[in-house]
C-alpha positions as CSV (number, residue, x, y, z in Angstrom):
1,X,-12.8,2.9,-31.1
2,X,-13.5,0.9,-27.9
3,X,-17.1,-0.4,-27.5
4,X,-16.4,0.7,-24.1
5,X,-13.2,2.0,-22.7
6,X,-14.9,2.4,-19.2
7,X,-14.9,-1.4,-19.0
8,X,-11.7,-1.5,-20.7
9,X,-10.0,0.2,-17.8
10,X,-12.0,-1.4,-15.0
11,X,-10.6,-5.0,-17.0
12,X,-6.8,-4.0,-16.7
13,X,-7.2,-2.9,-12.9
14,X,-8.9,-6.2,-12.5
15,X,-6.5,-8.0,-13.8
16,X,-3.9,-6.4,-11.6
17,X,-5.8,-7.6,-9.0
18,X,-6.2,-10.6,-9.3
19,X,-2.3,-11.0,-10.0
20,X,-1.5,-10.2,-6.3
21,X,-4.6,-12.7,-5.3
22,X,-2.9,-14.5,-1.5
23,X,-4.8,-17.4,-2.7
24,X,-2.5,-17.8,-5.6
25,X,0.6,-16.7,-5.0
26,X,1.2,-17.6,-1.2
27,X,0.7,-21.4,-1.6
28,X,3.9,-21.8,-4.3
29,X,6.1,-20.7,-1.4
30,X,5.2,-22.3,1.9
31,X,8.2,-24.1,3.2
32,X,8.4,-27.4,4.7
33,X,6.6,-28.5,7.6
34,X,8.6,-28.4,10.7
35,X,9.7,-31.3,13.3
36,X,8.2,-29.0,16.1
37,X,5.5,-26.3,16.0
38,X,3.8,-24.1,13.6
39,X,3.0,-20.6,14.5
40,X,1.1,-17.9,12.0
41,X,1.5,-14.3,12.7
42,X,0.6,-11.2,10.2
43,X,-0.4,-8.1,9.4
44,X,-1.6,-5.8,6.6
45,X,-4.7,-5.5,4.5
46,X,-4.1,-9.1,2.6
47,X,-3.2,-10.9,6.1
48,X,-6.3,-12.5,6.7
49,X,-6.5,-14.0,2.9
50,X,-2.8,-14.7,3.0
51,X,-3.9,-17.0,6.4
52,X,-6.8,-18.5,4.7
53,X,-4.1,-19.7,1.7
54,X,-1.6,-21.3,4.3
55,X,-4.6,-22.8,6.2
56,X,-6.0,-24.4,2.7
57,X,-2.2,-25.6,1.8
58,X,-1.1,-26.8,4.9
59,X,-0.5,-30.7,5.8
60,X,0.1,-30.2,9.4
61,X,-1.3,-28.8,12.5
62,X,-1.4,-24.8,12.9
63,X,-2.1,-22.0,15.1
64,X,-1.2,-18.6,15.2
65,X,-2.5,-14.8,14.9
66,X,-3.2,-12.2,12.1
67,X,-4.4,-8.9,12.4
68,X,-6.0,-6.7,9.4
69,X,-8.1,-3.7,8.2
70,X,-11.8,-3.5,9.6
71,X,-13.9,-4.6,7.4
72,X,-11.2,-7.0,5.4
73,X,-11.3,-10.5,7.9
74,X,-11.3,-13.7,6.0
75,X,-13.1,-16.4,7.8
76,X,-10.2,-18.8,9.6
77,X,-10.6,-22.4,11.2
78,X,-7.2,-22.4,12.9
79,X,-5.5,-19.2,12.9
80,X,-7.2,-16.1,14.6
81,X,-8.3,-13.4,12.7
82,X,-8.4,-9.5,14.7
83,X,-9.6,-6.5,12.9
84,X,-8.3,-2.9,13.6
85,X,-7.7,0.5,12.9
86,X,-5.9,1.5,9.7
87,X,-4.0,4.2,8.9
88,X,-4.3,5.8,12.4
89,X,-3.9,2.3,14.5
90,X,-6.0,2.0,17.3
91,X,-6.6,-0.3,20.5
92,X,-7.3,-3.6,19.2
93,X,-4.2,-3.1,16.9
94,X,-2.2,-2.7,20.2
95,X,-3.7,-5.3,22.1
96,X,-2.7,-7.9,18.9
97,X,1.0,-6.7,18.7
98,X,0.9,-7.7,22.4
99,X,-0.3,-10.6,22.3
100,X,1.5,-12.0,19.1
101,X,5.1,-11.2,20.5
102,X,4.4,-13.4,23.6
103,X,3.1,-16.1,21.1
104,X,6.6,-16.1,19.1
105,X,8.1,-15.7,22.6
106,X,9.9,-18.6,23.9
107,X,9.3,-21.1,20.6
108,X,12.8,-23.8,20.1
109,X,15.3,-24.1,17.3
110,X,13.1,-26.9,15.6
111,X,9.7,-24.3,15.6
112,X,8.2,-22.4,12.4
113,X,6.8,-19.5,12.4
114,X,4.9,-18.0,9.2
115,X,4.9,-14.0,8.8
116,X,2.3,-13.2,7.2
117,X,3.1,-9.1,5.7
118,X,1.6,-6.7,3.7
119,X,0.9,-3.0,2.9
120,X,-1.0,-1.5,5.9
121,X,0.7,-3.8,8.3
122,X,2.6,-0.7,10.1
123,X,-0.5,1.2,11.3
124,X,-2.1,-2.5,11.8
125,X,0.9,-3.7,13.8
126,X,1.3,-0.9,16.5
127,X,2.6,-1.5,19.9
128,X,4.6,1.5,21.6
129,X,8.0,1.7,22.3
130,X,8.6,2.2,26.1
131,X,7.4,5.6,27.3
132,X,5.4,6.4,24.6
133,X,1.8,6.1,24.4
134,X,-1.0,4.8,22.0
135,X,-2.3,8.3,21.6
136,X,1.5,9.6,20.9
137,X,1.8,6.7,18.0
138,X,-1.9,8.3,16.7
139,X,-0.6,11.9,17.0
140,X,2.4,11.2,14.8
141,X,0.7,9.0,12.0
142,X,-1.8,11.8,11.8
143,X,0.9,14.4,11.4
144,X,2.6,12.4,8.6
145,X,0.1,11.5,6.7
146,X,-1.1,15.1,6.2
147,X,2.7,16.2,5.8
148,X,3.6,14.7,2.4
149,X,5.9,12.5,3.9
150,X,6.9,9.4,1.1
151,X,6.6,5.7,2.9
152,X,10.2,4.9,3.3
153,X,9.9,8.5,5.6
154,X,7.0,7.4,7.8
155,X,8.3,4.1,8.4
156,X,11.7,4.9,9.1
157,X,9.6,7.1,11.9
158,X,7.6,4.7,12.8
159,X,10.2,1.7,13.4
160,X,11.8,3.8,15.9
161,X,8.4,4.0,18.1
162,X,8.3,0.9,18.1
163,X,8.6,-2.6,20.0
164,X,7.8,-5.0,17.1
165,X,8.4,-3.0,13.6
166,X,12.2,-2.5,12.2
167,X,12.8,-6.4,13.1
168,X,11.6,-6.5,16.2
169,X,8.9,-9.4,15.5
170,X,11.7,-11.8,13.9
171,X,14.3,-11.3,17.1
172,X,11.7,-11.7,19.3
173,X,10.8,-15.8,17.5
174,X,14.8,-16.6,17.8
175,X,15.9,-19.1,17.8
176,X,13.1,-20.6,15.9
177,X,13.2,-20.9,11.9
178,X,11.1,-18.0,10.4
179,X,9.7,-17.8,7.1
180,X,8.3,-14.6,6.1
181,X,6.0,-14.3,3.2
182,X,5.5,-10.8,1.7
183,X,3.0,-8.8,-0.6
184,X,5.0,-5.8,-1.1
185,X,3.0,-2.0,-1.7
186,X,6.4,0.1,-1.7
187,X,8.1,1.6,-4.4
188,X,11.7,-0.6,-5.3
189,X,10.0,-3.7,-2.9
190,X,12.3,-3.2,-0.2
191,X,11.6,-5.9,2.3
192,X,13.1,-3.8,5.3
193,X,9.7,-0.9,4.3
194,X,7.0,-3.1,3.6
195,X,4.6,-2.5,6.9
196,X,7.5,-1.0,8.6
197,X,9.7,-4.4,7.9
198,X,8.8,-6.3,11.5
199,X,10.9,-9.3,10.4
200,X,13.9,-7.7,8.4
201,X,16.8,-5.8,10.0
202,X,16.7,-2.1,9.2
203,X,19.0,-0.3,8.4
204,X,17.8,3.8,9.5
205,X,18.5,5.2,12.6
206,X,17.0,7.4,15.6
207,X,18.4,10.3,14.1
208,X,17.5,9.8,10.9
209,X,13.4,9.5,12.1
210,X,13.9,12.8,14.1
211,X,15.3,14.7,10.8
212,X,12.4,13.7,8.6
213,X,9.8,14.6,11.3
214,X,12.0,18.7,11.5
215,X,11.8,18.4,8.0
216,X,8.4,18.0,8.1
217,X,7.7,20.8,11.0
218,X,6.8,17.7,13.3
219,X,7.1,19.0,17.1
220,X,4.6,16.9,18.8
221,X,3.8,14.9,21.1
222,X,6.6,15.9,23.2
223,X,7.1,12.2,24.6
224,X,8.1,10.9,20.7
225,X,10.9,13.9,20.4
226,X,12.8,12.8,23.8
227,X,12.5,9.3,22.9
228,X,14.4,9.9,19.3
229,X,16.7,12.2,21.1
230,X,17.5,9.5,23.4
231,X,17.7,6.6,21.1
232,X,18.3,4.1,23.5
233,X,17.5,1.0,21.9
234,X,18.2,1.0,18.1
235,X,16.1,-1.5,15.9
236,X,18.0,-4.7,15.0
237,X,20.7,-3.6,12.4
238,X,22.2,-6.2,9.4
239,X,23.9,-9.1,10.6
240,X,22.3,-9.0,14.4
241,X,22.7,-13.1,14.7
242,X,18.8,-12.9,16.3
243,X,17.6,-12.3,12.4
244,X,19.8,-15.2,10.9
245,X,17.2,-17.8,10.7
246,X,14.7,-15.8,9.2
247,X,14.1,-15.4,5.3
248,X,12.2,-12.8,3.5
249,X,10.3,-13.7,0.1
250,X,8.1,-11.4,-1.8
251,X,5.0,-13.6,-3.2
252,X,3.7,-10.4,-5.2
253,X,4.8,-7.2,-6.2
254,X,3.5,-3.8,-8.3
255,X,5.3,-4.7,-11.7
256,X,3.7,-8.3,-12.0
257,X,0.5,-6.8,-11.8
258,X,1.3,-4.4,-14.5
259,X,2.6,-7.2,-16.4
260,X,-0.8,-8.7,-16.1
261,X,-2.9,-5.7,-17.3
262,X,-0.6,-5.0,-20.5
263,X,-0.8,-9.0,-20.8
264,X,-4.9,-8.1,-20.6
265,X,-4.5,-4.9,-23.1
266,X,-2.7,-7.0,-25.8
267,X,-5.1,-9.5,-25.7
268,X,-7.7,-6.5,-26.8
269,X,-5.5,-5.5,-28.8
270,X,-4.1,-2.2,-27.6
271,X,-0.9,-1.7,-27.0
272,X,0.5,-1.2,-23.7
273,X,3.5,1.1,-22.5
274,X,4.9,0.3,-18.7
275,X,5.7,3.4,-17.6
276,X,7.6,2.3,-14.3
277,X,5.9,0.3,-11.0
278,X,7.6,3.1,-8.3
279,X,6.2,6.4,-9.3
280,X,6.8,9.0,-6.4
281,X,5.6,12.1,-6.1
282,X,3.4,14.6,-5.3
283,X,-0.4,13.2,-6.5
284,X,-0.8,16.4,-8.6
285,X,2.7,16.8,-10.1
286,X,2.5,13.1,-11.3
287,X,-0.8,13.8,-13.3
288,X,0.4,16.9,-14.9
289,X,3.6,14.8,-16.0
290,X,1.5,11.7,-17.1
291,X,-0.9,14.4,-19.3
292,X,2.4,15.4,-21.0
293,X,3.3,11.8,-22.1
294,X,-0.5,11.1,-23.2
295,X,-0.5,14.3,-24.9
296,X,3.3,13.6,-27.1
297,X,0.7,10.2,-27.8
298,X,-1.9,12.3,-29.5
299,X,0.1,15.0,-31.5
300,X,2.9,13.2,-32.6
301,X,2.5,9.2,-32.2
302,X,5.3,8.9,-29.6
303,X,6.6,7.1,-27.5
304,X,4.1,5.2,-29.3
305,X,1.1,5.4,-31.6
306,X,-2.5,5.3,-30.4
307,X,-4.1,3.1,-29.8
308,X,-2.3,2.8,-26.5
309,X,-2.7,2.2,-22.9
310,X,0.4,3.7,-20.6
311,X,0.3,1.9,-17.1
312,X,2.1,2.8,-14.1
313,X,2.3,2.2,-10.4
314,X,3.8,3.5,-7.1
315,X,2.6,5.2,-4.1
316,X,2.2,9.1,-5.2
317,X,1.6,11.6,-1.6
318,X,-0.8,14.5,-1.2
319,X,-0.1,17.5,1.3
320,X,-3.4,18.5,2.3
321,X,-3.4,22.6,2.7
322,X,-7.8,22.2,1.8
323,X,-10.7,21.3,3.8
324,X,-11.1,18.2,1.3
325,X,-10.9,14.5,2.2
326,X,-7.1,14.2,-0.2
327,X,-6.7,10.6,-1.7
328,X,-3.6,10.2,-4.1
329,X,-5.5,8.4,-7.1
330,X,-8.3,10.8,-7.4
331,X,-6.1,13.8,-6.5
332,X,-3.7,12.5,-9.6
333,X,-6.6,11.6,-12.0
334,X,-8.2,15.5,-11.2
335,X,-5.5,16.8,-12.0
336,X,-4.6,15.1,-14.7
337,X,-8.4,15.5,-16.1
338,X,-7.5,19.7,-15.8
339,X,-4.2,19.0,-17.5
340,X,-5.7,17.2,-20.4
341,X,-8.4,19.7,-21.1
342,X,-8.8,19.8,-25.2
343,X,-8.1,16.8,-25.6
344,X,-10.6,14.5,-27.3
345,X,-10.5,11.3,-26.0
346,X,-8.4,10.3,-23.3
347,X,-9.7,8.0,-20.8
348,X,-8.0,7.3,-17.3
349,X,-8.4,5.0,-14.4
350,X,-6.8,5.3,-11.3
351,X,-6.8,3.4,-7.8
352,X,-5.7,1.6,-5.1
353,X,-5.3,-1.8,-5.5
354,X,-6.7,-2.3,-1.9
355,X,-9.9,-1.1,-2.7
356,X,-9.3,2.1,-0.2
357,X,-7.9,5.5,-1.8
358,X,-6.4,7.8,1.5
359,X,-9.5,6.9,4.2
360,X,-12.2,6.6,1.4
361,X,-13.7,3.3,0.9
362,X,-13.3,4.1,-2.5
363,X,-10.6,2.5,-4.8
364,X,-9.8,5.8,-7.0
365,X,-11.8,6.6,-10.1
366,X,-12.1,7.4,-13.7
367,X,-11.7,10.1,-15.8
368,X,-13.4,10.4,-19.1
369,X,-13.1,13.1,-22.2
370,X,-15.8,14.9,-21.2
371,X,-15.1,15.5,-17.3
372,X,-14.4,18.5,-17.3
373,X,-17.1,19.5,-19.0
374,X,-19.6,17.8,-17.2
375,X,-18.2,18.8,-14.1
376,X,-18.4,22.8,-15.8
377,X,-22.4,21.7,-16.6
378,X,-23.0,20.8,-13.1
379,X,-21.4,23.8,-11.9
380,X,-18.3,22.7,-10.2
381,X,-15.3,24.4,-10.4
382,X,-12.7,21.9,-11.0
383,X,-9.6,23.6,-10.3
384,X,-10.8,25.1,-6.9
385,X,-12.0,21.2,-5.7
386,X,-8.3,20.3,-6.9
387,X,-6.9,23.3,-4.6
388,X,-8.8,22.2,-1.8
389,X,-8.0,18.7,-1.7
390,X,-11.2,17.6,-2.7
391,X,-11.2,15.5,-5.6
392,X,-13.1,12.5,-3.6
393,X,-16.0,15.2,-3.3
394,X,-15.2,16.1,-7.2
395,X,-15.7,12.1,-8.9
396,X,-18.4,11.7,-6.0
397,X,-20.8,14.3,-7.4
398,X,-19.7,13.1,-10.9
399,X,-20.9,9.3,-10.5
400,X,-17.0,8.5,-11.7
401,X,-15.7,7.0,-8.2
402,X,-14.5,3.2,-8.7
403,X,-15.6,1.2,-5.5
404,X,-14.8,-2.2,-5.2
405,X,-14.6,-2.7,-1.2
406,X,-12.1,-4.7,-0.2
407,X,-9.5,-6.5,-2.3
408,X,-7.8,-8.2,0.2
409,X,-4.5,-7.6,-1.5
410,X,-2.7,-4.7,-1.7
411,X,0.2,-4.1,-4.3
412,X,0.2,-0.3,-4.1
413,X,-1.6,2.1,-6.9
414,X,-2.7,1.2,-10.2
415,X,-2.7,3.9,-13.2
416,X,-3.3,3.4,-16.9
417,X,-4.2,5.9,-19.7
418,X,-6.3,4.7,-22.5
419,X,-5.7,6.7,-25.6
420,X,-8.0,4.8,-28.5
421,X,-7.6,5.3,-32.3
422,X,-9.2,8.8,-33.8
423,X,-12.2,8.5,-35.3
């Protein structure tokens, strides 16, 4: 047995972490300085650290613009740091967009500009389409995150609202070179869904963003409906000559940092099972499918024998019907804890790698053998928290949340369930 299989787990998601650290992985693929200027723009949750690595690498001068989470600013000498609202955008997100397509604006063939994008960039990024409003963009990512809509869905809707996602940001710098640097957080690391792809063409259309918000019972505000109707202006589509100097490279993804935790659990010596970085589902569904594989572990030693960690990654969705505060990591680990019940001693950590778990600044948390029945002890009623959406209130009252505050990465969620030897 582990001395400690708490710290065990808390190790591996550390070690995921720190795989996707900007300070590492940005500077290997900064290109070559320019003959005229360099400009930094960015968005997303690891902007401001990604900025702080290009500032610490770079031989020339720099300016530029990036915009992140509140609460996740890196301290920069030449490039401008602006916080705002994330995952319903707000103001100062606006007023950044704004102001960071009028600095790409007007820059010459022999100019650079360094994107700067991660997860959490789309909300970050937000600057209306014509005719729509601020408070119409709000409406709608309210709407979707409480529908159960997957990313690829909300950002598909969410290029089509607006004037700098779906390509936008890369037209608008033509016809100066543009080098974009990535940290994706979507399932399959499509460059085109990371933060609503500003600098890659994309490939969905108007109608395709009305059909996911009817499938989803979406029927306000009235303003976004005529403008998808109407689809006046599609997003820059593949091959659109205004994209043709700008390249798209992913400096971190989901599967390197699982690489690194089962690199971490080997050196421990437990043997680690990938289980797949782009796990989708519903939060709930994926923990009673996850039980199923840890349980095959305990009775009959496959798909391997214990002791064993099996890892996983992805972006899992929760469709709140409950009063509780949902969160995809802890709403997957309580169910999962309920689907486990009996069994002996299965640990599990869950979280995401951002440090911030649905609106919670709380990373996920951990489940041990005995939560259940601690939980029973203290008088909670696990199954009606799960029904109400509530497993942030669930670990909260357990003292099992894992808070970390902010990473300053973000490579999506992080799962791994530790099943140590008997005895």
């Amino acid at each position: 047995m582990l001395v400690s299989p708490r710290s065990f787990l808390r190790r591996l998601f550390d070690a995921a972490i720190a795989a996707a650290d900007p300070l590492e992985v940005v500077p290997p693929h900064l290109p070559a300085p320019p003959r005229g200027r360099t400009l930094v723009v960015g968005a997303g949750k690891a902007s401001a650290k990604m900025a702080a690595a290009v500032e610490r690498h770079w031989p020339g001068p720099l300016e530029g613009l990036v915009v992140t989470r509140y609460g996740h600013a890196v301290p920069c000498r030449r490039i401008e740091i602006v916080e705002a609202a994330h995952p319903v955008p707000d103001a100062a997100g606006l007023e950044a967009a704004r102001r960071m397509l009028d600095l790409v604006g007007g820059l010459g063939e022999e100019d650079l500009v360094i994107a700067l994008i991660s997860g959490g960039g789309s909300a970050l990024l937000t600057l209306p389409a014509a005719g729509l409003t601020l408070a119409d963009k709000q409406a709608i990512n309210r709407a979707l995150l409480r529908s159960g809509a997957t990313i690829l869905e909300m950002n598909c809707v969410r290029k089509h609202l607006s004037a700098i996602k779906g390509g936008r940001l890369a037209a608008a710098a033509y016809p100066a070179r543009m080098q974009a640097l990535l940290i994706s957080d979507v399932p399959g690391d499509d460059p085109a869904v990371i933060a609503s792809g500003p600098t890659v063409a994309d490939p969905t259309t108007f109608a395709e963003a009305l059909a996911i918000l009817e499938k989803y019972g979406i029927h306000e505000p009235e303003a976004v409906i005529r403008h998808l109707r109407e689809a006046r202006e599609e997003t820059p589509k593949p091959g659109d000559p205004r994209l043709s100097r700008t390249e798209n490279v992913i400096v971190a993804r989901p599967q390197q940092s699982l690489e690194a935790a089962a690199e971490c659990a080997n050196e421990e010596g437990i043997a680690p099972l990938l289980l797949g970085d782009a796990i989708e589902g519903e939060a709930r569904e994926v923990g009673r499918v996850m039980a199923g594989i840890a349980w095959s572990v305990l009775r009959h030693g496959h798909p391997l024998p214990a002791p064993c960690v099996l890892l996983s990654g992805g972006e899992t969705t929760v469709t709140v019907r409950g009063r509780g505060r949902g969160g995809r990591n802890v709403e997957f680990l309580l169910s999962l804890a309920i689907a486990l019940e009996g069994a002996d001693r299965v640990w599990a950590v869950a979280g995401d790698t951002d440090g911030v778990d649905g609106a919670e600044e709380v990373a996920g948390a951990v489940i041990t053998p005995d939560t259940l029945a601690r939980a029973a002890a203290a008088g909670i009623d696990a199954r009606a928290m799960l029904a109400d959406n509530d497993a942030h209130g669930f670990f909260e009252t357990l003292g099992d949340r894992l808070v970390t505050g902010p990473t300053l990465t973000n490579v999506n969620d992080f799962r791994a369930i530790l099943v140590p030897p008997a005895g």
